[in-house]
DSSP file (Angstrom, degrees, kcal/mol; ACC not computed):
  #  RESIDUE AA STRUCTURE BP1 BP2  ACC     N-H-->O    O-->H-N    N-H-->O    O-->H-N    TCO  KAPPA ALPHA  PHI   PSI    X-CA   Y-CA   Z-CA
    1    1 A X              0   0    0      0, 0.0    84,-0.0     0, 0.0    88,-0.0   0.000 360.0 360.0 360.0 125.5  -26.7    7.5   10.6
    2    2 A X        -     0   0    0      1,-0.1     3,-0.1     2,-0.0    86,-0.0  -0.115 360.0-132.4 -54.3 168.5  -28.3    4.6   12.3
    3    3 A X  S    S+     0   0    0      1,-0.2     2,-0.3     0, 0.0    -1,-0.1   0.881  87.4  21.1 -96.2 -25.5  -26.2    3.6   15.4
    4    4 A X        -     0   0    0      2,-0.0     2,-0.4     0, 0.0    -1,-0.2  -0.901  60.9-168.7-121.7 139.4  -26.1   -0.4   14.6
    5    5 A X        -     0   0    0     -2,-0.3     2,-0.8    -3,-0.1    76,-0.0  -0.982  23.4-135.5-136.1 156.0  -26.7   -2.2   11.3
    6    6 A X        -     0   0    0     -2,-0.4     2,-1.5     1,-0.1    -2,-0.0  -0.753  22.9-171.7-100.0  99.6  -27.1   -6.0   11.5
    7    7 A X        +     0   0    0     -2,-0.8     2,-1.1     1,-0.0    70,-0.1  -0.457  18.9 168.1 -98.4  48.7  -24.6   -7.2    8.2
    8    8 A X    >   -     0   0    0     -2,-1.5     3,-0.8     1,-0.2     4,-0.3  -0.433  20.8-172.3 -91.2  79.8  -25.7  -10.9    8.2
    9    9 A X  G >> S+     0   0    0     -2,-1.1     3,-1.1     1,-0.3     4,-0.6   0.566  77.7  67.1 -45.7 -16.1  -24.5  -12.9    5.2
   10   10 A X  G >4 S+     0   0    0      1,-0.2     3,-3.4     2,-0.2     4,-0.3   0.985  84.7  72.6 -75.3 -46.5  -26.3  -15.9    5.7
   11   11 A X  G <4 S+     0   0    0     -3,-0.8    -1,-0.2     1,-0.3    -2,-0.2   0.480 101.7  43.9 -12.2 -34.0  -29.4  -14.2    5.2
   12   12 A X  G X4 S+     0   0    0     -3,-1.1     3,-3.2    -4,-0.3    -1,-0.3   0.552  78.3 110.0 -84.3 -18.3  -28.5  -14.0    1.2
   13   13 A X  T << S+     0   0    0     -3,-3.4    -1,-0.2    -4,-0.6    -2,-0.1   0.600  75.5  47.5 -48.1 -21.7  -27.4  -17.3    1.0
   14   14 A X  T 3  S+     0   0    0     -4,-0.3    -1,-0.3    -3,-0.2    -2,-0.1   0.642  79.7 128.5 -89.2  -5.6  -30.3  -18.4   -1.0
   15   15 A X    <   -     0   0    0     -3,-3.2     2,-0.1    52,-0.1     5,-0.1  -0.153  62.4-123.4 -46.8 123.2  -30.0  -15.3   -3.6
   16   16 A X    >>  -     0   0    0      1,-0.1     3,-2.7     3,-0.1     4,-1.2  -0.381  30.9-102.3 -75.2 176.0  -29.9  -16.8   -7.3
   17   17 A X  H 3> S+     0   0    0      1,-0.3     4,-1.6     2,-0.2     5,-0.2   0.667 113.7  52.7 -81.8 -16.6  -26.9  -15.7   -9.0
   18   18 A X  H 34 S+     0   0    0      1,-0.2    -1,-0.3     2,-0.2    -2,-0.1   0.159 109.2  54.7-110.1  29.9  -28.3  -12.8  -11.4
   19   19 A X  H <4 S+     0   0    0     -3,-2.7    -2,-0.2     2,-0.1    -1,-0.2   0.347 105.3  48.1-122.5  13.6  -29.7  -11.3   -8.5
   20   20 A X  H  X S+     0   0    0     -4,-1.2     4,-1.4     2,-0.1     3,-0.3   0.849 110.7  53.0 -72.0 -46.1  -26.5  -11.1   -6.5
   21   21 A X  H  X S+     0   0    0     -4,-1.6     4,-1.2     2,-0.2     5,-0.2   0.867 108.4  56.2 -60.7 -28.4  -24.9   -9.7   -9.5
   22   22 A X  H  > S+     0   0    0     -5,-0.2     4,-1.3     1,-0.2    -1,-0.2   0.929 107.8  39.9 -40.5 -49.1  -27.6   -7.2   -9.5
   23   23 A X  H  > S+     0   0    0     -3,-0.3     4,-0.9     2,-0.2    -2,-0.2   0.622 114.1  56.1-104.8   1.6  -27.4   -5.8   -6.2
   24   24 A X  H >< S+     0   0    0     -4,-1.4     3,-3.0     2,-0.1     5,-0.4   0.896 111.5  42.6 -78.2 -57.1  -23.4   -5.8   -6.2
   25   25 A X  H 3< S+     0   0    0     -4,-1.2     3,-0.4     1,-0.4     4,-0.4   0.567 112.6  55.4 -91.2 -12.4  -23.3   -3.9   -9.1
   26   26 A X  H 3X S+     0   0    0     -4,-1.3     4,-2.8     1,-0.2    -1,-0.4   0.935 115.9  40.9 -41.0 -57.8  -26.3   -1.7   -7.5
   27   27 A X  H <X S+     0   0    0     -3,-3.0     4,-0.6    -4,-0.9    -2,-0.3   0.457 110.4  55.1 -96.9   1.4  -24.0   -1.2   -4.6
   28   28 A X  H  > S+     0   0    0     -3,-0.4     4,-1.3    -4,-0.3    -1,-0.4   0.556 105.5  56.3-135.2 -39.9  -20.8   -0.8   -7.2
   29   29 A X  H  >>S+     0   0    0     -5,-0.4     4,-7.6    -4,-0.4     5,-0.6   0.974 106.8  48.5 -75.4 -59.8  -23.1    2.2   -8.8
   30   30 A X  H  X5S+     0   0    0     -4,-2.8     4,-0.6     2,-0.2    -1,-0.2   0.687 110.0  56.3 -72.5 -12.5  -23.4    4.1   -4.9
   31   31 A X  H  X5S+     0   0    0     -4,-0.6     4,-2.1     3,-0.2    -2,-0.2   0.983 113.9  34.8 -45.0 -67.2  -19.6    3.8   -4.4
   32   32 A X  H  X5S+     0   0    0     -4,-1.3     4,-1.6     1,-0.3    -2,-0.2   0.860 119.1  47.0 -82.4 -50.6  -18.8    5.5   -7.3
   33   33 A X  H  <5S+     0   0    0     -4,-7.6    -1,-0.3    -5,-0.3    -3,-0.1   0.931 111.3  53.9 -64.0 -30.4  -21.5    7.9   -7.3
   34   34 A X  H ><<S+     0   0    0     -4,-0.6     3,-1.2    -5,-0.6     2,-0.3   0.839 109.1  53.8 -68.2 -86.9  -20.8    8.8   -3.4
   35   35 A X  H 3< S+     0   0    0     -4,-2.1    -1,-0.2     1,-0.4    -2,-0.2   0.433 107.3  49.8 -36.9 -31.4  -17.0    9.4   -4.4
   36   36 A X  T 3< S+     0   0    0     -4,-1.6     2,-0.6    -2,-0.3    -1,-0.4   0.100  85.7  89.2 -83.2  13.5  -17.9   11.8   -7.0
   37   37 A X    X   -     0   0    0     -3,-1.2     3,-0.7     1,-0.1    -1,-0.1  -0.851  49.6-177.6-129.2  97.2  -20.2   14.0   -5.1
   38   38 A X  T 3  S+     0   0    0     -2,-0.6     3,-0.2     1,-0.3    -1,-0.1   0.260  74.7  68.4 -87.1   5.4  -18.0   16.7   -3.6
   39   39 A X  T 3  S+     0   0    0      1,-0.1    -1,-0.3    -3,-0.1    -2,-0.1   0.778 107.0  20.9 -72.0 -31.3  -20.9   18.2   -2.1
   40   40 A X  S <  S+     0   0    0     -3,-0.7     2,-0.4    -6,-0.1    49,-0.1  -0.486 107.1  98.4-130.3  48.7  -22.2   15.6    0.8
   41   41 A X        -     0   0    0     -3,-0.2     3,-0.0    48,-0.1    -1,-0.0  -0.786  51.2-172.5-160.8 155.7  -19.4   14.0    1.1
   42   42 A X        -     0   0    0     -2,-0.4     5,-0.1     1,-0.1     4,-0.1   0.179  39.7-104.4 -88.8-170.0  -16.3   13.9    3.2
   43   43 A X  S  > S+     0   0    0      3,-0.1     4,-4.9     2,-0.1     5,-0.3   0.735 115.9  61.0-110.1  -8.4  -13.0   12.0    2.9
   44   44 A X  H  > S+     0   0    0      1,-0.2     4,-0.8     2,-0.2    -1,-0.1   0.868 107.4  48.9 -61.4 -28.4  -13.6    9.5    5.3
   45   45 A X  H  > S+     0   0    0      2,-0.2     4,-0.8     3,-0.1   -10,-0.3   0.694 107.0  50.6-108.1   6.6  -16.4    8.6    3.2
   46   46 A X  H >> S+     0   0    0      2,-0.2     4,-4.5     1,-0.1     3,-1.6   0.880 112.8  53.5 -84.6 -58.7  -14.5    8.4   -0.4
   47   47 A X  H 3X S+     0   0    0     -4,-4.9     4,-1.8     1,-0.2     5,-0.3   0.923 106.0  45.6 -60.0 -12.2  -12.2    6.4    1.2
   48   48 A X  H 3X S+     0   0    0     -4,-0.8     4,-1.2    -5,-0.3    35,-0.2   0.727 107.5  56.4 -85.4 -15.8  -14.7    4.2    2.4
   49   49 A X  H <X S+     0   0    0     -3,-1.6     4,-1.8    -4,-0.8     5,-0.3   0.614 105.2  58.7 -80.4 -25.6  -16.2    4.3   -1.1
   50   50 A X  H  X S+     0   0    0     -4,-4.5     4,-0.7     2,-0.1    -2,-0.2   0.847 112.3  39.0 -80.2  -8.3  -12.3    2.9   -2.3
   51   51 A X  H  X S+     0   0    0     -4,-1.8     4,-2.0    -5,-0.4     5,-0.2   0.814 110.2  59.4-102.0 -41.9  -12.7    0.0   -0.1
   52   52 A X  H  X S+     0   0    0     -4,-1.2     4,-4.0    -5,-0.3    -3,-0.1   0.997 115.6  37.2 -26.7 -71.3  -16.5   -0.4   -1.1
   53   53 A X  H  X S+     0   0    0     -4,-1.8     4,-1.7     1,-0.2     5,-0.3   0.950 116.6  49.2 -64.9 -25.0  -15.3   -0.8   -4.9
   54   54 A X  H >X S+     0   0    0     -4,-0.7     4,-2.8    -5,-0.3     3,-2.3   0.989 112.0  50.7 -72.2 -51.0  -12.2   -2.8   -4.3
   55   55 A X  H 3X S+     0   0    0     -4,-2.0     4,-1.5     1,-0.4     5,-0.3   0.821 111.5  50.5 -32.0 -53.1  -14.2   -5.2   -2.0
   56   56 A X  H 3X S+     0   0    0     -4,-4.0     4,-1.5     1,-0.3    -1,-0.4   0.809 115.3  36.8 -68.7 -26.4  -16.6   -5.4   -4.8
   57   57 A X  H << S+     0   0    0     -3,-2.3    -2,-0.3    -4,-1.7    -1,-0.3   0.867 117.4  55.5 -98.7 -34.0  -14.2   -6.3   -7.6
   58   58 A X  H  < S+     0   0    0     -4,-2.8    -2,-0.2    -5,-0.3    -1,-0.2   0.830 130.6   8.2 -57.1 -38.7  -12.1   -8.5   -4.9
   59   59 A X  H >X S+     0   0    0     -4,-1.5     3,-0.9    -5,-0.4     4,-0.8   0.687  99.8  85.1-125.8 -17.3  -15.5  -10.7   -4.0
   60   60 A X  H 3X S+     0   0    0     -4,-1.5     4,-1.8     1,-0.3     5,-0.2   0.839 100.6  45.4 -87.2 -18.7  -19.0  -10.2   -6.4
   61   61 A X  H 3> S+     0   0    0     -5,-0.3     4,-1.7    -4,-0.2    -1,-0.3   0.784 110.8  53.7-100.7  -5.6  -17.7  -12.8   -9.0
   62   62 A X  H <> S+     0   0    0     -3,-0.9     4,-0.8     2,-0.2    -1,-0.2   0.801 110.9  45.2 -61.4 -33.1  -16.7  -15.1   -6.3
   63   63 A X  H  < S+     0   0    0     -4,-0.8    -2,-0.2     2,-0.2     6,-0.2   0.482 112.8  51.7-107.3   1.5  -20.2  -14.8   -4.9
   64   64 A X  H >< S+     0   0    0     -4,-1.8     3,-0.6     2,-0.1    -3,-0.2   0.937 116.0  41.7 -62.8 -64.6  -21.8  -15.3   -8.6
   65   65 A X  H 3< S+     0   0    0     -4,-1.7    -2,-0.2     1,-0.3     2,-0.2   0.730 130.4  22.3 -67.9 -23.8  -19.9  -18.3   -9.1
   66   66 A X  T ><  -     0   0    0     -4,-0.8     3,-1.9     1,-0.1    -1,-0.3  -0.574  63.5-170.9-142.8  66.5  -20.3  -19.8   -5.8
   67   67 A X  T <  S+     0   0    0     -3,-0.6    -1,-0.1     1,-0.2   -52,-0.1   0.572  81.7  59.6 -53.8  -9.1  -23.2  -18.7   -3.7
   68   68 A X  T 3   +     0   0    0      1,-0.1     2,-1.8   -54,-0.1    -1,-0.2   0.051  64.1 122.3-106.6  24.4  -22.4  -20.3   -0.4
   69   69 A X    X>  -     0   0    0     -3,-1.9     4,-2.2     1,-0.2     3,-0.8  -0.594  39.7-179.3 -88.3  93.0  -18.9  -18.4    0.0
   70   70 A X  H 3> S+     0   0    0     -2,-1.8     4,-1.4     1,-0.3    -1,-0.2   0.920  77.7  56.4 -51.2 -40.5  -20.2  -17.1    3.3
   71   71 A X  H 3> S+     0   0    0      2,-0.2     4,-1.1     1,-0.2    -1,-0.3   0.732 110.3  39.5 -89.7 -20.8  -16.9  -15.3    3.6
   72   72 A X  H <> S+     0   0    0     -3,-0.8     4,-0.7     2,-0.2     5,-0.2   0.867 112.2  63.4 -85.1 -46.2  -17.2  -13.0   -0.2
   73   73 A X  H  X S+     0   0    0     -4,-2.2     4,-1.1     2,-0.2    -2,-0.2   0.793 105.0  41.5 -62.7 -47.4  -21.0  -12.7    0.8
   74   74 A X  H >X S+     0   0    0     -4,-1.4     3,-1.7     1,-0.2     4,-0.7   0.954 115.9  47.8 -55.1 -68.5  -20.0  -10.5    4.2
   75   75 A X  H 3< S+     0   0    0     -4,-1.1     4,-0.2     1,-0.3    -2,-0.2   0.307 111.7  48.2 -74.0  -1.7  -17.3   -8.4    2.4
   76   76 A X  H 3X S+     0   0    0     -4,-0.7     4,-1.0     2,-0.2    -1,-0.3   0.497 115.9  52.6 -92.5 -15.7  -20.3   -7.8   -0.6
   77   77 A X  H <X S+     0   0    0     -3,-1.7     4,-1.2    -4,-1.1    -2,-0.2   0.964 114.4  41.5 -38.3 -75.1  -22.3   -6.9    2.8
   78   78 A X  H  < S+     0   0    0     -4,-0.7    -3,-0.2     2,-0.2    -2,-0.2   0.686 107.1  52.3 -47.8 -47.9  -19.8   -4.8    3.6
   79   79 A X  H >> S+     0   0    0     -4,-0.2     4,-2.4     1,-0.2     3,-0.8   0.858 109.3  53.3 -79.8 -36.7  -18.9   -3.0    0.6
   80   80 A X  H 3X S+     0   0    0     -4,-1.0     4,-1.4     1,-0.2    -2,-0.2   0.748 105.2  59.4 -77.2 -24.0  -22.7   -2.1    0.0
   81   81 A X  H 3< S+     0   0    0     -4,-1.2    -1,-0.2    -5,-0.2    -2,-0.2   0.473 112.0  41.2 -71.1   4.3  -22.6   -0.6    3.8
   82   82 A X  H X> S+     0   0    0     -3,-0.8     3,-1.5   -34,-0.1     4,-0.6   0.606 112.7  48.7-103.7 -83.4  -20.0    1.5    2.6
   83   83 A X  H >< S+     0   0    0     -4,-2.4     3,-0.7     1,-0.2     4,-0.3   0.881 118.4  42.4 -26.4 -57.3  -21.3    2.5   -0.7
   84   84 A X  T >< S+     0   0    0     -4,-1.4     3,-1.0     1,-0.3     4,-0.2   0.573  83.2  90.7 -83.7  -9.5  -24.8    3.4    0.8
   85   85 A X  T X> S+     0   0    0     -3,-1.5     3,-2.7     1,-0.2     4,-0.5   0.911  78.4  65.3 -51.4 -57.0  -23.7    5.1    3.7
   86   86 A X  H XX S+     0   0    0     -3,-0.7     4,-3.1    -4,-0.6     3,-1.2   0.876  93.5  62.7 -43.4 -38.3  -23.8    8.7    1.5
   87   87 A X  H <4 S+     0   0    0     -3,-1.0    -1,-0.3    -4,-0.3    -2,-0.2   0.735  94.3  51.9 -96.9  18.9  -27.3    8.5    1.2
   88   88 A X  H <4 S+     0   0    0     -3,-2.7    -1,-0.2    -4,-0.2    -2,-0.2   0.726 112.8  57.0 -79.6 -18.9  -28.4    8.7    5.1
   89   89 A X  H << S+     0   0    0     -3,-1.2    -2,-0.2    -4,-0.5    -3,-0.1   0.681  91.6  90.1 -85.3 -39.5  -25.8   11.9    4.6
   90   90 A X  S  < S-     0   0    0     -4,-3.1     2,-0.3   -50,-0.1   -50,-0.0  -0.284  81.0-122.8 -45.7 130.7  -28.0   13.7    1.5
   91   91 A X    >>  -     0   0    0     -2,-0.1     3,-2.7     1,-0.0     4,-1.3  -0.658  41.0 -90.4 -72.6 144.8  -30.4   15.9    2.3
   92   92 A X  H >> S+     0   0    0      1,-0.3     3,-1.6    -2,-0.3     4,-1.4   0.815 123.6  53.4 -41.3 -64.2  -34.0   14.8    0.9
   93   93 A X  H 3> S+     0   0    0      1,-0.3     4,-2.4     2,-0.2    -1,-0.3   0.754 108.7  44.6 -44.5 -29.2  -33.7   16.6   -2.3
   94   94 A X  H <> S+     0   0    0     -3,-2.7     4,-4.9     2,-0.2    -1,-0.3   0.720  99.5  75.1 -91.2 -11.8  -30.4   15.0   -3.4
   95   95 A X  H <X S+     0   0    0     -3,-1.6     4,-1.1    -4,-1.3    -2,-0.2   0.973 106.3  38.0 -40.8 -56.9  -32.0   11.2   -2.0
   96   96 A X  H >X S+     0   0    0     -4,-1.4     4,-3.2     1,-0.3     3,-1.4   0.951 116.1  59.4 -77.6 -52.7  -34.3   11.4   -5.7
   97   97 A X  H 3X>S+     0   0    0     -4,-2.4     4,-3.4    -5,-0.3     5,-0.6   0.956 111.9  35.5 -47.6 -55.9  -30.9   12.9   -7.2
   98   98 A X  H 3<5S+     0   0    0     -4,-4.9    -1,-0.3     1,-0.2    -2,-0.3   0.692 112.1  55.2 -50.7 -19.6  -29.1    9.9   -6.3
   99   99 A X  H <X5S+     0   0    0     -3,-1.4     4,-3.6    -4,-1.1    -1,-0.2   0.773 116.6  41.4 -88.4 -51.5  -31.9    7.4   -7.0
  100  100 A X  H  X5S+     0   0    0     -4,-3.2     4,-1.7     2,-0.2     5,-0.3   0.998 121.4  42.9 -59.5 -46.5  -32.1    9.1  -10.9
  101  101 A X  H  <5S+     0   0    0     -4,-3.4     4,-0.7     1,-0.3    -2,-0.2   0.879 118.1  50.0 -60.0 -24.6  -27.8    9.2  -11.0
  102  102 A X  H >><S+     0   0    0     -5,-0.6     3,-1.7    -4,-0.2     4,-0.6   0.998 110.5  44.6 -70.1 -58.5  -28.2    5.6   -9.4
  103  103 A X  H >< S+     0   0    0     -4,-3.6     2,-2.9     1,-0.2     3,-2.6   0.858 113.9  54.7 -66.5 -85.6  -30.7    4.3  -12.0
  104  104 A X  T 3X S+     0   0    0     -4,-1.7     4,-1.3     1,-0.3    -1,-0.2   0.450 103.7  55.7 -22.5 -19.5  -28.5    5.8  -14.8
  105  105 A X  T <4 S+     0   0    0     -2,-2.9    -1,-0.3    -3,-1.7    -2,-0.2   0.521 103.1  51.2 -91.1 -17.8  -25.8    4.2  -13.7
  106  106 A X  T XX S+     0   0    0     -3,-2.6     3,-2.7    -4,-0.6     4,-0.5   0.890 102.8  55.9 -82.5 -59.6  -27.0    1.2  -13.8
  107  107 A X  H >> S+     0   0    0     -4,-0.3     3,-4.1     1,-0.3     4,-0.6   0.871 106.3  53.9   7.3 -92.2  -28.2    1.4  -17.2
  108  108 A X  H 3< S+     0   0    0     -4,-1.3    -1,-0.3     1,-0.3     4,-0.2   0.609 115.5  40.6 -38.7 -30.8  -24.7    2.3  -18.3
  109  109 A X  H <4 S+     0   0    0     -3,-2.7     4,-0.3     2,-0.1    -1,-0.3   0.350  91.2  79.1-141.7  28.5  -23.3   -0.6  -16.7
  110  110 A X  H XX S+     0   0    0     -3,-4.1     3,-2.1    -4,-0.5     4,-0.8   0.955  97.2  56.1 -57.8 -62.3  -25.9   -3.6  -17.4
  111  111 A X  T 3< S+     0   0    0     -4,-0.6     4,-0.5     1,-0.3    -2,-0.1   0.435 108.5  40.0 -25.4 -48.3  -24.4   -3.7  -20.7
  112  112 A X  T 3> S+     0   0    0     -4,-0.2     4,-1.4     2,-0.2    -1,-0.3   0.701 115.7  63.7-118.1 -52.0  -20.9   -4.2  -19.3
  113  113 A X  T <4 S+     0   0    0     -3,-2.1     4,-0.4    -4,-0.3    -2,-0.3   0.449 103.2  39.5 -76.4 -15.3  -22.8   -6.6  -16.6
  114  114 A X  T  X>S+     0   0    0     -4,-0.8     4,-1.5     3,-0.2     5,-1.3   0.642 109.9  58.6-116.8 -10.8  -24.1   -9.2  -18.6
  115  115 A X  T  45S+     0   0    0     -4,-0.5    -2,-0.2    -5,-0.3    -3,-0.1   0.761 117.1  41.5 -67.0 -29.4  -20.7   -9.5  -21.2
  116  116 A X  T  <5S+     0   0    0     -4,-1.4     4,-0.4     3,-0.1    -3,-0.2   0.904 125.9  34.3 -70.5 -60.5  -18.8  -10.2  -17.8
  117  117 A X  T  45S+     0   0    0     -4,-0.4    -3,-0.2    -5,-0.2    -2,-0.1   0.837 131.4  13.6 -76.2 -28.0  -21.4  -12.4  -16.4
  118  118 A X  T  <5S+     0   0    0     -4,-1.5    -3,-0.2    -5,-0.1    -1,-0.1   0.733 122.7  49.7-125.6   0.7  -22.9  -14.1  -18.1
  119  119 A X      <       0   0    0     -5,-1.3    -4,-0.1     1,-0.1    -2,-0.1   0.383 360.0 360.0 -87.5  -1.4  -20.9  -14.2  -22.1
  120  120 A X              0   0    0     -4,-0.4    -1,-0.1    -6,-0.1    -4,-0.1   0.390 360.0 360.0 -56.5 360.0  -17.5  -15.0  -20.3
């Protein structure tokens, strides 16, 4: 695990809105898959994958609707620094598992992602 990471939300501020719903729901994909993997993973870091997903359900359609809520834009920072934390914890071989489980996961839950975002 790196010792610092630098979590700066203005940095996204110019992100159009269907690629912030992208990468939450990216980061929405490594919660869930880190929580489920009772091999690499502890319970310090499942909880930290239940505060990943609530964060995300709390803040990502705040930061669709409204890109310059600096303050939803940290805590979607945050919640993918949580989520992603598992795979500095993987051994090389499980990286490329997670990366397939990850794309698959996505997949599964474009579908889901553009009847919420954008058919509402």
């Amino acid at each position: 695990m790196p010792k610092y990471a630098v979590l700066d939300p203005e940095l996204t501020l110019g992100l159009p809105p269907d690629v912030t719903a992208m990468t939450g729901m990216d980061a929405l994909c490594h919660a869930v898959e880190a929580y489920t993997n009772d091999k690499y993973n502890s319970d310090t870091e499942r909880e930290l994958c239940r505060k990943a997903v609530r964060l995300i359900y709390e803040n990502l359609l705040k930061v669709y609707e409204n890109g310059s809520d600096i303050e939803a834009r940290q805590k979607m920072q945050q919640a993918a620094f949580y989520a992603g934390r598992h795979l500095q914890e993987e051994e090389s071989d499980m990286f490329m598992r997670s990366a397939m489980q990850s794309a698959d996961c996505m997949e599964r839950l474009m579908d889901w992602q553009w009847r919420f975002f954008f058919l509402m």
